[in-house]
Every structure is written in structure tokens, then in C-alpha cells.
C-alpha positions in Angstrom: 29.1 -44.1 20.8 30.0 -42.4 18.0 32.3 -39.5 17.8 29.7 -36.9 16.0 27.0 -38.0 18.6 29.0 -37.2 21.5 29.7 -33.5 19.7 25.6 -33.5 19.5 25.4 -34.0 23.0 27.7 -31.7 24.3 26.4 -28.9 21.7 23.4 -29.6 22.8 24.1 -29.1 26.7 26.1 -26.3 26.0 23.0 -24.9 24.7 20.7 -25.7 27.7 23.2 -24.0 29.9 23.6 -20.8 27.7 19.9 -20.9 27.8 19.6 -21.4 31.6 22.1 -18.8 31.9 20.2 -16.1 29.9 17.2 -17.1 32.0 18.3 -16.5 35.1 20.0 -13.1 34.7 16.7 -12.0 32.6 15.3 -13.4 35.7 17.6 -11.1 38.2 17.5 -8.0 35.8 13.1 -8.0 35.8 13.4 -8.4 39.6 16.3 -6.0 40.1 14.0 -3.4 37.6 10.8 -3.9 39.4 12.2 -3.5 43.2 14.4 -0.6 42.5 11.4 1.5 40.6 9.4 0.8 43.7 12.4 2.8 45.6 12.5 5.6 42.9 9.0 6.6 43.1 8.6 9.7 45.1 5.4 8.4 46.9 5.8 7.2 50.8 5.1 3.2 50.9 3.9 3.6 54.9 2.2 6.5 54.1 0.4 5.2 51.3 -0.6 1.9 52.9 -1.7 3.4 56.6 -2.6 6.9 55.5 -0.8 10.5 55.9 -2.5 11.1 58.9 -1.7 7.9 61.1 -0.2 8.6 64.3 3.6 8.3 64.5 3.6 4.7 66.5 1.7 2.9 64.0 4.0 5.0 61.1 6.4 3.2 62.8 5.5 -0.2 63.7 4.4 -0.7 59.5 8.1 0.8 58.5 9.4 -1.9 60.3 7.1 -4.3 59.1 8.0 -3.4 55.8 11.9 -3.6 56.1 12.1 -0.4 55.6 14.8 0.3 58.4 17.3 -1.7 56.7 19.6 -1.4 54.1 18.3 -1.4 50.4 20.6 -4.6 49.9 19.4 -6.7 52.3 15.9 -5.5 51.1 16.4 -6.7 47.8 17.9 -10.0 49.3 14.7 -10.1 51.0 12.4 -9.5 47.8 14.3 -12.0 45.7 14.3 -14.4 47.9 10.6 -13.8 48.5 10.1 -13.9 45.1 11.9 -16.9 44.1 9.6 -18.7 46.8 6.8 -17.2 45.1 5.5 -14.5 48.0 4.8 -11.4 46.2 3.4 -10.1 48.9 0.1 -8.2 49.6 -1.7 -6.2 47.0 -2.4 -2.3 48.7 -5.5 -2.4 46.5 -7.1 -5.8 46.8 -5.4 -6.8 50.3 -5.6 -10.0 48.9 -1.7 -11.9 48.3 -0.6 -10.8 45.2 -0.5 -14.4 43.6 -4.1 -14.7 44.3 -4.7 -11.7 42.0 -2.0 -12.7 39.5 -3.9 -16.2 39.5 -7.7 -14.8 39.2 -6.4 -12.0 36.5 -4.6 -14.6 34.2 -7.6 -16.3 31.8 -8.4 -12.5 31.1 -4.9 -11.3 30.5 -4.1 -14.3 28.3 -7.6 -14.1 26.4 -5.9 -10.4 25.5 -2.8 -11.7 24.6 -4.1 -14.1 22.1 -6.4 -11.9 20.8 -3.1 -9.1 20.2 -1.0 -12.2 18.8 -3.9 -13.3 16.3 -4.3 -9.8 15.1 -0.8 -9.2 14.9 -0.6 -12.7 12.6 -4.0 -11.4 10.5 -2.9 -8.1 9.4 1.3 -9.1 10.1 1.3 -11.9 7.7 -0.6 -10.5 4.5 1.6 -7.2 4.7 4.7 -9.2 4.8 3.9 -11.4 1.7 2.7 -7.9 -0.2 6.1 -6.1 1.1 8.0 -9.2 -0.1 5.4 -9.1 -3.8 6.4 -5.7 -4.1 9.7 -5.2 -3.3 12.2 -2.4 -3.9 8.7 -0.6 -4.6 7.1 2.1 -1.9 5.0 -0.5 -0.7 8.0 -2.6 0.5 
């Protein structure tokens, strides 16, 4: 094998890793955003799932149910683990598992997204050609 191949291949799996790498602490940083906002909020998770006037026991049992009782690092053990297995839990709303709703509100959100890219490319494109016509000018 010949000496400039063997650079190739190594640039090339140095790539994949610094890739990989990004990734995965992308990956940790959107989980890490997501489950400490949820503790941040000044709204009562129990409360807000069983109501404000549920008796004590049953306040109870669900904050232990939840996880609630121990500490917020083992609870975001917990969530990234469950989220890296793909249990997102139970929607408060739909009370359907959350992947359930993530999978029957995807052809909608990504019928949005394409719509938002294709105007973006309609309207994005031609300014960029007149910006670059007319440059140094106002219009650039």
C-alpha cells in the first residue's frame, strides 16, 4: 500500500472520530439542556401530573414513581440512560409514550421543515446572487 494511501486512511479515521466525538457531546449537551430546564421550571411535576388537590399518599407514591426522592445525578443517569434506550417516557398531555407522539407528529413536522428550507433556498438564493451583482453597493 502506498505511503499517501495509508495518510488518506488515517486522515480519514481521524475524521470519523472527531466527528463521532462532536456527536456525542452535542448528544450529552441537548440531553443535559433539556433535563435540567425541566428542573428549573418553577411548576411542581407531581402536582402537575396528579393535580394540586390530590391527597398526600398518592402525592407521594407518584414522587417516588417519578424519582423524584433521589439525587439530581442519579436522575440524570436515569434520563440518559432512558434516553439512550429510546424511553422518553410518557407524554402529561397525550398519555401516550412519548415516541409514539414523536413518531405520529413527524411527516407533519418534516412537511414544515421542507417547506421553511425551500423558501429559505427561493428567496435565499436570488438575494445572494444580487448581493454578490451588486457589491460594495447598499444592496450588498
Amino acid at each position: 500500500m502506498a505511503k499517501n494511501t495509508k495518510k488518506k486512511i488515517v486522515n480519514f479515521v481521524q475524521l470519523i472520530g472527531s466527528l463521532g466525538l462532536t456527536v456525542a457531546i452535542t448528544f450529552l449537551g441537548l440531553v443535559a439542556l433539556t433535563f435540567f430546564i425541566g428542573r428549573v421550571v418553577p411548576i411542581d411535576p407531581v402536582a402537575a401530573i396528579i393535580g394540586a388537590k390530590a391527597p398526600e399518599d398518592v402525592y407521594q407514591r407518584v414522587f417516588l414513581e417519578l424519582g423524584l426522592d433521589k439525587p439530581v445525578i442519579v436522575q440524570f443517569g436515569e434520563y440518559l440512560w432512558r434516553t439512550l434506550n429510546g424511553d422518553f417516557g410518557t407524554s402529561f398531555v397525550t398519555t401516550r409514550p412519548v415516541l409514539t407522539d414523536i413518531i405520529a407528529f413527524f411527516p407533519a413536522t418534516l412537511e414544515l421543515a421542507t417547506i421553511g428550507l425551500l423558501l429559505g433556498v427561493i428567496t435565499g438564493v436570488p438575494a445572494g446572487v444580487v448581493a454578490a451583482y451588486r457589491h460594495g453597493t447598499r444592496v450588498d
